[in-house]
ChimeraX commands (.cxc) that place a marker at each C-alpha (Angstrom):
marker #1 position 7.51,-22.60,-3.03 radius 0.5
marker #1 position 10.47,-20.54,-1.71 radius 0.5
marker #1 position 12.47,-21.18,-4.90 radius 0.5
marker #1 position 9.44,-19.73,-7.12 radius 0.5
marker #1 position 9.23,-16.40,-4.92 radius 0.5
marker #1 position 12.70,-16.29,-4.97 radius 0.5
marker #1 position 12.93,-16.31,-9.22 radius 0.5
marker #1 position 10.65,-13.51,-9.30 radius 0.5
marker #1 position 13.25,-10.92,-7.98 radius 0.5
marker #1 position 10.52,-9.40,-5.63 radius 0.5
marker #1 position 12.48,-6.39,-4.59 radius 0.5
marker #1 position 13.45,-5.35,-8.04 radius 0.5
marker #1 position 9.86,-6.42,-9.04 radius 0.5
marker #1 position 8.74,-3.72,-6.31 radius 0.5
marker #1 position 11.30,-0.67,-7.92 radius 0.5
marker #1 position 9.08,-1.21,-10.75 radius 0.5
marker #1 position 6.18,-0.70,-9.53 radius 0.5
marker #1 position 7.49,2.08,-7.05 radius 0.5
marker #1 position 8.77,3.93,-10.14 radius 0.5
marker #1 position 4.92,3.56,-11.79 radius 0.5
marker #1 position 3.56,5.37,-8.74 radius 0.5
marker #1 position 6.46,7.93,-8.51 radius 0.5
marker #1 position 5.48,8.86,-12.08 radius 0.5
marker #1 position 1.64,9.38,-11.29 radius 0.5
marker #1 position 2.83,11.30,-8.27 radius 0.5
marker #1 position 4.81,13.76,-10.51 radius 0.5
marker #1 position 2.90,14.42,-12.85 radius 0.5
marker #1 position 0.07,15.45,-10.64 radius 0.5
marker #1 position -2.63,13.99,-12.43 radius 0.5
marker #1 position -6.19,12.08,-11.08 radius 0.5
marker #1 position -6.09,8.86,-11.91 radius 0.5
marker #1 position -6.71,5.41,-10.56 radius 0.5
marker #1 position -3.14,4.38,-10.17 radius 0.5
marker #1 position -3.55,0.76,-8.62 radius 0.5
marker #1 position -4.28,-0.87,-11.95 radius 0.5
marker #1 position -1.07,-0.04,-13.84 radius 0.5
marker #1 position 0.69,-0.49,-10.42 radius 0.5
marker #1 position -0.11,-4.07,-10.45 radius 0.5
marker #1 position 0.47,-4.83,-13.96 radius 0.5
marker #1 position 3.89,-3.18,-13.69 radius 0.5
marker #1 position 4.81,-5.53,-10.83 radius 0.5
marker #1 position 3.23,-8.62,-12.75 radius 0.5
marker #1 position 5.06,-7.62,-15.67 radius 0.5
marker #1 position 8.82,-7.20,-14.22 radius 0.5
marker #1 position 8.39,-10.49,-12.46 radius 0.5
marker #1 position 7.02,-12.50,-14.96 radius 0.5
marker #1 position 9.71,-10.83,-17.34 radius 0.5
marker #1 position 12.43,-12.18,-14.53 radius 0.5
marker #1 position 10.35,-15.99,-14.83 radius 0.5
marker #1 position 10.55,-16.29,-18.74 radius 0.5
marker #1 position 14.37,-15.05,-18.76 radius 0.5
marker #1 position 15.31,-18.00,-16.84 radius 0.5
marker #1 position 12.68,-20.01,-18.62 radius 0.5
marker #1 position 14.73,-19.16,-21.79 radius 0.5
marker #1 position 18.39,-19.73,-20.54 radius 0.5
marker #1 position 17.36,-22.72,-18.04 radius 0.5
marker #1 position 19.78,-24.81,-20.13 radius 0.5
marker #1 position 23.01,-22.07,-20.79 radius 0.5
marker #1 position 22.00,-21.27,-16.56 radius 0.5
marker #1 position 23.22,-24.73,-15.42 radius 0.5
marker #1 position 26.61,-23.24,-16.37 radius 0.5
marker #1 position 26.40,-20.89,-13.74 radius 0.5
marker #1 position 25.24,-23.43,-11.19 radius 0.5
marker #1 position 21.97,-22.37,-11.34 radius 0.5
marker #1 position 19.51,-25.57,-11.82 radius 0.5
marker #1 position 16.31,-25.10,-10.54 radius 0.5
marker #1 position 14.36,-24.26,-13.98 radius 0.5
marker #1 position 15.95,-26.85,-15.83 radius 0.5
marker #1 position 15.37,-29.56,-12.98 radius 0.5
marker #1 position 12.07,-28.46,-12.63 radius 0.5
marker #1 position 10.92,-27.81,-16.57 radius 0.5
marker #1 position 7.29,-28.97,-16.36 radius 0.5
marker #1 position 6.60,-26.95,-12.97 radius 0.5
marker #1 position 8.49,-24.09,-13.81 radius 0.5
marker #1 position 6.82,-23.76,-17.45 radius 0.5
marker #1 position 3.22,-23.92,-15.88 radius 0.5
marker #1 position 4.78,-21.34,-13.19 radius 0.5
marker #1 position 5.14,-19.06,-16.41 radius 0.5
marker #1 position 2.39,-19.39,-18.12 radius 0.5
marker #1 position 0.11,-18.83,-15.44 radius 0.5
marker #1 position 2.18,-15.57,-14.73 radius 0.5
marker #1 position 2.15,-14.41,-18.22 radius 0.5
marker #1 position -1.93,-15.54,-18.36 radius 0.5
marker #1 position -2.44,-13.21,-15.05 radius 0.5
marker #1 position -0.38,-10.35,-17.15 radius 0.5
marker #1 position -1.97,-10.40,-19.89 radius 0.5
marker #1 position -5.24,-10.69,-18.82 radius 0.5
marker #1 position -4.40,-7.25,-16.44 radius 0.5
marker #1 position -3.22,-6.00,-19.95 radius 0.5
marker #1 position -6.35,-6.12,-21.24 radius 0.5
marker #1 position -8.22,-4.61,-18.29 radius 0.5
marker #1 position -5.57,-1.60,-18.54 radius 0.5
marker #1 position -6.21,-1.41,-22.32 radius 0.5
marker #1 position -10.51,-1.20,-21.72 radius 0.5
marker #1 position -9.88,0.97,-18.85 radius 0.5
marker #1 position -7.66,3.54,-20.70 radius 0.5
marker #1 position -6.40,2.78,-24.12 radius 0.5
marker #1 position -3.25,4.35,-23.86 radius 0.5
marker #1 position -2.29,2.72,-20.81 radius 0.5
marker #1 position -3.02,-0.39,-22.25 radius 0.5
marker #1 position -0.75,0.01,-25.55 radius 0.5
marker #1 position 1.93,0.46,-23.40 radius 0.5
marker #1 position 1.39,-2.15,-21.35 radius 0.5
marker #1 position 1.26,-4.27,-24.46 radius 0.5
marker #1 position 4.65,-2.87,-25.59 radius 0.5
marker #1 position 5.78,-3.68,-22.63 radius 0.5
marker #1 position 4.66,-7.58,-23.06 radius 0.5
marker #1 position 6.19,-7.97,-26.50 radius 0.5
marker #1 position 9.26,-6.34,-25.55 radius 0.5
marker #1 position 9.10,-9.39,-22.36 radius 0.5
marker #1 position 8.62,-12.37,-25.19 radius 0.5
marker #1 position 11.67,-11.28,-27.64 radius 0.5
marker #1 position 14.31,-10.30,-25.08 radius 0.5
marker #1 position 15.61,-13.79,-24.59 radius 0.5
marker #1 position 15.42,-13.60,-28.49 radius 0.5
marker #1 position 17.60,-10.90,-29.23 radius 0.5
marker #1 position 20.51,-12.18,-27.46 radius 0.5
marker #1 position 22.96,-12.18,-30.61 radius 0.5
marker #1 position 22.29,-8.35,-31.55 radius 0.5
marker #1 position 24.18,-6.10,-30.48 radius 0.5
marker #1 position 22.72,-3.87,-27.63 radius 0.5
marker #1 position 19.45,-4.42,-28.09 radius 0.5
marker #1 position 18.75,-6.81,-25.30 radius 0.5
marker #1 position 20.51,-4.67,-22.52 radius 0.5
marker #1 position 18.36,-1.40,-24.14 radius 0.5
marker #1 position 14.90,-3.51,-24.20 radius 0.5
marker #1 position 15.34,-4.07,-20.31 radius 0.5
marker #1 position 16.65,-0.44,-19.68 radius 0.5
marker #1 position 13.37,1.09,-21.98 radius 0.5
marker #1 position 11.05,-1.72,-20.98 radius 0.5
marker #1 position 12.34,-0.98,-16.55 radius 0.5
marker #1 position 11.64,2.84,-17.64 radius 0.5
marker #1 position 8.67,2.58,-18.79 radius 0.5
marker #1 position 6.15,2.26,-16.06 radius 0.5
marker #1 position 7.28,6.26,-15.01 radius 0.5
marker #1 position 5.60,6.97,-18.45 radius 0.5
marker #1 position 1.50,5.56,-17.89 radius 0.5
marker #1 position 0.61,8.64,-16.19 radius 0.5
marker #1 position 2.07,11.24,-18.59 radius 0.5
marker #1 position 0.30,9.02,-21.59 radius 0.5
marker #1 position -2.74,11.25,-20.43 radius 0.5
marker #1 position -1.89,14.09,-18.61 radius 0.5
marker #1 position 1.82,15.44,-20.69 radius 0.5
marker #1 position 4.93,16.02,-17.85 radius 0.5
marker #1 position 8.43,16.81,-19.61 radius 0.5
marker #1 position 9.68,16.00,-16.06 radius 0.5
marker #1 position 8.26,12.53,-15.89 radius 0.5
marker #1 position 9.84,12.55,-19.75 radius 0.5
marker #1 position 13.53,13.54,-17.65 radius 0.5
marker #1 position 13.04,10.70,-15.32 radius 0.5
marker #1 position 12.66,8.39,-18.03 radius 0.5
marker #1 position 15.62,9.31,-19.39 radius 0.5
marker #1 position 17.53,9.18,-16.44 radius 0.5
marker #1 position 16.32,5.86,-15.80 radius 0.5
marker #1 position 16.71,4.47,-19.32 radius 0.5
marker #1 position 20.09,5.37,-19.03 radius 0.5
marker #1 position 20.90,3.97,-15.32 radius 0.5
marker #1 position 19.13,0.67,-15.99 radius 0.5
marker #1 position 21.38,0.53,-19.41 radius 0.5
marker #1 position 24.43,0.74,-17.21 radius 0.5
marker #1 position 23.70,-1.57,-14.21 radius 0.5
marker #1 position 22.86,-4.15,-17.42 radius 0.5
marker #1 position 26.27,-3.57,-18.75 radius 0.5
marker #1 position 27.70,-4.59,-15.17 radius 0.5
marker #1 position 25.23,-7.91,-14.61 radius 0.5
marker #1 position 26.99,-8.89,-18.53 radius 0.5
marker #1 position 30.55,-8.46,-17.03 radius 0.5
marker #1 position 29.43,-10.70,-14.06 radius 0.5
marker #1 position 27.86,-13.52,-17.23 radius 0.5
marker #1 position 31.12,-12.78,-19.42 radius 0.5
marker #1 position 32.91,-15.87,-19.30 radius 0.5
marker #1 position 29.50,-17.84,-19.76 radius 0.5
marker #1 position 28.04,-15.33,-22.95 radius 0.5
marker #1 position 30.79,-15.95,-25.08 radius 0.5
marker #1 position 29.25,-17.74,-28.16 radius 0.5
marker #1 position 25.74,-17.48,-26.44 radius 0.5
marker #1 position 25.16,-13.66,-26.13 radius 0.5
marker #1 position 26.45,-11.00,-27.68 radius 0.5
marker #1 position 27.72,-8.38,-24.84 radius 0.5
marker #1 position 29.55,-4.89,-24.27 radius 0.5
marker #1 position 32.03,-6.43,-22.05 radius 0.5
marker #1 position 32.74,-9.90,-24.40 radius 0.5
marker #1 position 33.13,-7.22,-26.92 radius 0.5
marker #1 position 35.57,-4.70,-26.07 radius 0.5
marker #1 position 36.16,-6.47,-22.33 radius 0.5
marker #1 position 35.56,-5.96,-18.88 radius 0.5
marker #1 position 37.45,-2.66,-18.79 radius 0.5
marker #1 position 36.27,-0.76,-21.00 radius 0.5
marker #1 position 33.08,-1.89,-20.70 radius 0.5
marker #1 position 32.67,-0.23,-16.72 radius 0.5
marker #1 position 33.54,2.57,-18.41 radius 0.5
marker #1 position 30.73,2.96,-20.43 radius 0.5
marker #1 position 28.84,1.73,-18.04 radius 0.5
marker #1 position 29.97,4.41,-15.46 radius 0.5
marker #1 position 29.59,7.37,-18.18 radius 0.5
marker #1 position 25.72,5.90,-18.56 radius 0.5
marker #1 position 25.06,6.41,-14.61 radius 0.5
marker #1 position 27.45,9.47,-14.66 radius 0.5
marker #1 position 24.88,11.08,-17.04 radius 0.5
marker #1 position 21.29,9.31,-15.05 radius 0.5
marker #1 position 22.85,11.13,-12.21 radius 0.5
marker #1 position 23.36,14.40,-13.77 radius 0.5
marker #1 position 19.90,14.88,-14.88 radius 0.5
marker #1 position 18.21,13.20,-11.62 radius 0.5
marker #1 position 20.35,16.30,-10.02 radius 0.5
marker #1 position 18.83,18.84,-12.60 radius 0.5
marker #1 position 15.87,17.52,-12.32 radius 0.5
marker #1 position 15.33,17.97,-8.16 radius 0.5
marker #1 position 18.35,18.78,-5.56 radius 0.5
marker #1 position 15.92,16.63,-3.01 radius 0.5
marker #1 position 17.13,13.48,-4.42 radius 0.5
marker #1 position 20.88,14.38,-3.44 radius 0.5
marker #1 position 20.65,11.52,-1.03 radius 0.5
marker #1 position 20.00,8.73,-3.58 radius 0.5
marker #1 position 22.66,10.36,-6.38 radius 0.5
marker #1 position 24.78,10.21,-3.90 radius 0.5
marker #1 position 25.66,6.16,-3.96 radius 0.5
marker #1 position 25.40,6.67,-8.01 radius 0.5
marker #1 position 28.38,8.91,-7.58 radius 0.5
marker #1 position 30.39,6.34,-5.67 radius 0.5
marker #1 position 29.62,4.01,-8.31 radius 0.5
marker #1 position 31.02,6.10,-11.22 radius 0.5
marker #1 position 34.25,6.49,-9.41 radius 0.5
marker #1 position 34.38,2.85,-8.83 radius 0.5
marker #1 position 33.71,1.96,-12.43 radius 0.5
marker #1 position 35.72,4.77,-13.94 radius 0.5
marker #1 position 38.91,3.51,-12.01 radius 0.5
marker #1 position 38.68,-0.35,-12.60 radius 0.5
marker #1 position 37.09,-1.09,-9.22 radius 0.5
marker #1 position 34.84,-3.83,-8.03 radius 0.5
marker #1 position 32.31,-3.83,-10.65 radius 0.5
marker #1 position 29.93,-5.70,-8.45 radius 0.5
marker #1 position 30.41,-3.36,-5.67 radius 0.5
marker #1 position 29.39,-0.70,-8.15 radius 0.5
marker #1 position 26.25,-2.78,-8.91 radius 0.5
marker #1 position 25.13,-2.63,-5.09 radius 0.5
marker #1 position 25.33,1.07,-4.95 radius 0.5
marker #1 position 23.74,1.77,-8.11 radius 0.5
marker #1 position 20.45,-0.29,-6.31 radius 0.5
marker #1 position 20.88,1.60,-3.32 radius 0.5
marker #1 position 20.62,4.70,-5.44 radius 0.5
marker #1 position 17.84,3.74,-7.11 radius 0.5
marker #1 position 16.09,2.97,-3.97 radius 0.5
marker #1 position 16.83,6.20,-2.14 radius 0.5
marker #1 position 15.97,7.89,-5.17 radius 0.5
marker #1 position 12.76,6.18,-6.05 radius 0.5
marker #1 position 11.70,6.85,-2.01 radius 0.5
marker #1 position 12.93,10.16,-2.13 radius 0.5
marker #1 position 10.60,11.32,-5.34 radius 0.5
marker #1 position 7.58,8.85,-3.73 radius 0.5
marker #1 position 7.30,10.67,-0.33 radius 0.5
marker #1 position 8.65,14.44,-1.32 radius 0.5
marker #1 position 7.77,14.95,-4.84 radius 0.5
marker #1 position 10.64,16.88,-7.42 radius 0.5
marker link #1:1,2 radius 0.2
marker link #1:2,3 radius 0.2
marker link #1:3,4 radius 0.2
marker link #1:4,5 radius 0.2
marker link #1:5,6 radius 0.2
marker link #1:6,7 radius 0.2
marker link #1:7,8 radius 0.2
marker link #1:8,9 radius 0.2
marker link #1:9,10 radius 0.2
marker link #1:10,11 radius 0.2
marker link #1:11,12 radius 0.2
marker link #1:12,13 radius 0.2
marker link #1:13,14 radius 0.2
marker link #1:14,15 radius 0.2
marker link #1:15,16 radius 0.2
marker link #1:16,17 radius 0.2
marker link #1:17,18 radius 0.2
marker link #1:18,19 radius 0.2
marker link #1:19,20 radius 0.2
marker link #1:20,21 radius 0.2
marker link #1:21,22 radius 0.2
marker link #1:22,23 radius 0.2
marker link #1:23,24 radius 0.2
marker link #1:24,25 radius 0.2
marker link #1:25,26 radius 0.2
marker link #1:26,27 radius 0.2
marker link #1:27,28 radius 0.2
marker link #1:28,29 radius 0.2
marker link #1:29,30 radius 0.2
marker link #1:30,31 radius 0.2
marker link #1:31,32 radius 0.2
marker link #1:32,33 radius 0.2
marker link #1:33,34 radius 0.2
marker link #1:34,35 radius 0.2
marker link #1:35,36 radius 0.2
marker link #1:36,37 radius 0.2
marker link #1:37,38 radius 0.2
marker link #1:38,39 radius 0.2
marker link #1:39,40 radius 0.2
marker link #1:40,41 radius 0.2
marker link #1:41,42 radius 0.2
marker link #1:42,43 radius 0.2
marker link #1:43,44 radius 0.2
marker link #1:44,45 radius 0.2
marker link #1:45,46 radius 0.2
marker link #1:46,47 radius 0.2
marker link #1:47,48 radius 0.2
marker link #1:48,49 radius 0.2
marker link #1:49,50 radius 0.2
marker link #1:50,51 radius 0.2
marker link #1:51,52 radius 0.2
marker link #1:52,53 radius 0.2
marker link #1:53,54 radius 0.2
marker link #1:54,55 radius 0.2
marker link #1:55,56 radius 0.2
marker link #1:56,57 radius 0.2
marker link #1:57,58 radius 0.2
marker link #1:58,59 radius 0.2
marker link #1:59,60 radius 0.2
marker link #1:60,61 radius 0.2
marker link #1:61,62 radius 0.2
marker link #1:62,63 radius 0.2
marker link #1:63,64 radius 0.2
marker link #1:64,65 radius 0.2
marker link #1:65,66 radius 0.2
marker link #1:66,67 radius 0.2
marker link #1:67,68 radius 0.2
marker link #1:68,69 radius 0.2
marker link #1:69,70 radius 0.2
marker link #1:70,71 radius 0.2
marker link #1:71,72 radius 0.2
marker link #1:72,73 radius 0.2
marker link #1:73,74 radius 0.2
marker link #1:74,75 radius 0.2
marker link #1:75,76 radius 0.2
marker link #1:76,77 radius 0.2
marker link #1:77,78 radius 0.2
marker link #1:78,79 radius 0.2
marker link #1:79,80 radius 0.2
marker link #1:80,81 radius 0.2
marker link #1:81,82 radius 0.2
marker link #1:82,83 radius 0.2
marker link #1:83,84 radius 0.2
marker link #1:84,85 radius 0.2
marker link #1:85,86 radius 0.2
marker link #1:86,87 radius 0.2
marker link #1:87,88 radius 0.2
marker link #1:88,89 radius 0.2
marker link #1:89,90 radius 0.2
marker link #1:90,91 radius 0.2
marker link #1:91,92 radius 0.2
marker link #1:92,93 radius 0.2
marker link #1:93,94 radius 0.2
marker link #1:94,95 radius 0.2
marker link #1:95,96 radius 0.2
marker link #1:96,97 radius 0.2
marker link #1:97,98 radius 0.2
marker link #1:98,99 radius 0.2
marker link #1:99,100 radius 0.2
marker link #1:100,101 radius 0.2
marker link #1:101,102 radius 0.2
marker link #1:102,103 radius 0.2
marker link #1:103,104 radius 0.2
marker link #1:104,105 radius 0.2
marker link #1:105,106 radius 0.2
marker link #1:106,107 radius 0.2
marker link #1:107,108 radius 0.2
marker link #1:108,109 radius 0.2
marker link #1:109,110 radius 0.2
marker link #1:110,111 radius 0.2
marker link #1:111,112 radius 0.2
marker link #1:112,113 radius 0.2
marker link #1:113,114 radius 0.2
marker link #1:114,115 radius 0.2
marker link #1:115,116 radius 0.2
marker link #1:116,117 radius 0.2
marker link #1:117,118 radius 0.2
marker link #1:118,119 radius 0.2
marker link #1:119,120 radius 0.2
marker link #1:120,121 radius 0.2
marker link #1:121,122 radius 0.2
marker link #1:122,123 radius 0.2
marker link #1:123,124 radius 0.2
marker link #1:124,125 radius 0.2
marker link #1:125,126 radius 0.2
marker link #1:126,127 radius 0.2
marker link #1:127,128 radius 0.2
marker link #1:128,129 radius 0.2
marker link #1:129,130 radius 0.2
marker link #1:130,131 radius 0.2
marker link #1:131,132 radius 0.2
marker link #1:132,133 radius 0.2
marker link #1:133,134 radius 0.2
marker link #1:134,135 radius 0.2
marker link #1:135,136 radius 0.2
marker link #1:136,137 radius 0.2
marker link #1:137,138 radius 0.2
marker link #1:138,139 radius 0.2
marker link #1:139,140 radius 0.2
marker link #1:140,141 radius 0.2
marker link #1:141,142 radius 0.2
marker link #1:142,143 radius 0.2
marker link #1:143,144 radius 0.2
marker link #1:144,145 radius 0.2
marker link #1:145,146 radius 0.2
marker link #1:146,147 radius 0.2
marker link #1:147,148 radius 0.2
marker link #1:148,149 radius 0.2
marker link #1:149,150 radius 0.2
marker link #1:150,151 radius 0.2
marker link #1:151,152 radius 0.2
marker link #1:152,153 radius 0.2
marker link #1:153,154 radius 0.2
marker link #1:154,155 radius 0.2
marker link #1:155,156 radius 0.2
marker link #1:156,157 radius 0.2
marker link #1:157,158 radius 0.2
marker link #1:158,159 radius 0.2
marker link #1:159,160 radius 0.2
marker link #1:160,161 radius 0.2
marker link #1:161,162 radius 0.2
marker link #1:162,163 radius 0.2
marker link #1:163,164 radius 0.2
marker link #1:164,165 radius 0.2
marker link #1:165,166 radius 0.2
marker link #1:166,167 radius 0.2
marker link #1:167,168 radius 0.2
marker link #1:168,169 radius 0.2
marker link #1:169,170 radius 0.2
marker link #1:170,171 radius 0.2
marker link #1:171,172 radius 0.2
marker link #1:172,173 radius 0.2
marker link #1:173,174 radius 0.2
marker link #1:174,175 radius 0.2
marker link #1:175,176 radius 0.2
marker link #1:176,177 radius 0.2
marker link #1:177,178 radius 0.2
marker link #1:178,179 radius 0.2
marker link #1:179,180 radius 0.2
marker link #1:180,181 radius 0.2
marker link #1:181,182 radius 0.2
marker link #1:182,183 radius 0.2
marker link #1:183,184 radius 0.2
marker link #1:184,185 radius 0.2
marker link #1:185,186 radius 0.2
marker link #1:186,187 radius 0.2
marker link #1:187,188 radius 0.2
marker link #1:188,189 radius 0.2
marker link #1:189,190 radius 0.2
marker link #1:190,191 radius 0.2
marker link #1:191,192 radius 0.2
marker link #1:192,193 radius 0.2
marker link #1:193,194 radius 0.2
marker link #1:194,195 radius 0.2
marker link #1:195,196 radius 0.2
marker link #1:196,197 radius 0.2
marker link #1:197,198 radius 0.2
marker link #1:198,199 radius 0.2
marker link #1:199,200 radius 0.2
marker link #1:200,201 radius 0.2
marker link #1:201,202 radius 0.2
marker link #1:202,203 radius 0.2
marker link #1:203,204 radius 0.2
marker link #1:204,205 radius 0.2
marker link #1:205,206 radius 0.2
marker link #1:206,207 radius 0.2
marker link #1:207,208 radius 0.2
marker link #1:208,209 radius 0.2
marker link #1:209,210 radius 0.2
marker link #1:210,211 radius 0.2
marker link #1:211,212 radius 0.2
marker link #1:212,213 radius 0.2
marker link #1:213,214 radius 0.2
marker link #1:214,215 radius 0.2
marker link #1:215,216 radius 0.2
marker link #1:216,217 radius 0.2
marker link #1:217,218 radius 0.2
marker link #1:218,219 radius 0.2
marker link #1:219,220 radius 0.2
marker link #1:220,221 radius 0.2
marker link #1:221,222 radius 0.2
marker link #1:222,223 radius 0.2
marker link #1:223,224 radius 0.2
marker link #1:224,225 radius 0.2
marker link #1:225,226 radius 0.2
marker link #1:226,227 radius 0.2
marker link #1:227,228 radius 0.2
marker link #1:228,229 radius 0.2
marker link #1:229,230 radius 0.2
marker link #1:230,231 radius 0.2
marker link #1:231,232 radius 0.2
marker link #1:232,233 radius 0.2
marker link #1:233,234 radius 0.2
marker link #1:234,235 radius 0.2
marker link #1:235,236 radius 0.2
marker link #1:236,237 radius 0.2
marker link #1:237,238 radius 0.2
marker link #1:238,239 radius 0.2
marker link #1:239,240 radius 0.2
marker link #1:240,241 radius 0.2
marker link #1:241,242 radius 0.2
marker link #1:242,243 radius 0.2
marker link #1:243,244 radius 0.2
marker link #1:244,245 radius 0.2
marker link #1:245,246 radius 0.2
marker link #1:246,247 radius 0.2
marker link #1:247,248 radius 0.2
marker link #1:248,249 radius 0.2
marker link #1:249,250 radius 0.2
marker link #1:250,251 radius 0.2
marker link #1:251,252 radius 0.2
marker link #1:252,253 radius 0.2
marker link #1:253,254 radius 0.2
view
């Protein structure tokens, strides 16, 4: 059972649904926000299940074996998440239509990621618009260009940490995956990455001085990336950032 919590991701799986509330919160609107709460968080997890569901076989590379050791188990373990998600999809979609088409998109973008693995950037920008997009339910109904910022920012910042988890898959994508850094190499490839964050962090700052605390790690990160430094390290601080920020706006607003 342990190995099946552990394959969700839970605390990433909570971000997203901390960054759903954070955009209700902003944009200062009445509305019940519990329902596209939990979809968010079944979504993002059951995104994380059919990933590894999809590379169980290119994973054992890695030394990861569970999924393929486990096919049977681990394929019921997905359907019945992607049953549960769905089914909360549909309750979003009679509750308020336009929560519900985004939801949806949300779904479909899930089911082709693993899919799109040969094209160039679009599997790294279908997680980064796909993470975003819970921040946007709220504004659906009630319009917030600042909610519109954050999704930006975030778009952007997701975009980049992906860039860094392909650098850690490099010498196991080649052939399998089209990547930034099997592309044009490691190098090059933090630096892009660190000129994505640079910019998330710039308009996070525009956006609201009060989340100083949570640029603050994204900084670090940009100078690590923009001067060849521990990539992974750089990865760490860009979650910490994310947290602090995502806390920050919860509790304190823009």
């Amino acid at each position: 059972m342990t190995s099946y919590i552990k394959v969700l991701r839970l605390p990433l799986v909570m971000l997203a649904g901390l960054l759903c509330l954070v955009g209700f919160k902003i944009s200062q609107g009445k509305f019940s926000v519990f329902l596209p709460t939990i979809f968010t968080i079944f979504l993002a997890g059951t995104c994380m299940v059919q990933n590894d569901w999809r590379d169980r076989n290119h994973d054992t590379l890695k030394g990861k074996y569970f999924a393929s050791n486990n096919e049977f188990a681990f394929l019921a373990f997905l359907l019945v998440l992607w049953s549960a998600t769905i089914a909360l999809a549909v309750m979003l979609l009679r509750e308020q239509a336009e929560f519900g088409w985004l939801a949806m998109a949300g779904i479909f973008s899930g089911l082709i990621y693993s899919e799109t693995r040969k094209i160039p950037l679009i599997p790294a920008l279908l997680v980064a618009l796909t993470s975003a997009s819970p921040v946007l339910f709220a504004t659906l109904i009630s319009y917030s260009p600042i909610v519109l910022f954050l999704f930006l920012s975030t778009t952007l910042l997701i975009f980049g940490r992906e860039i860094l988890k392909d650098v850690d898959d490099m010498n196991y994508d080649k052939g399998y995956k089209w990547t930034l850094p099997v592309s044009v190499g490691s190098k090059k490839a933090k630096v892009i990455a660190g000129i994505f964050v640079l910019s998330a962090s710039v308009i996070s700052v525009a956006l609201s001085l009060k989340i100083i605390l949570g640029v603050t790690p994204l900084i670090f990160s940009v100078i690590y990336l923009l001067t060849d430094k521990s990539h992974t390290t750089a990865k760490t601080m860009i979650d910490i950032g994310i947290s602090l920020t995502l806390a920050s706006l919860f509790f304190f607003g823009i």
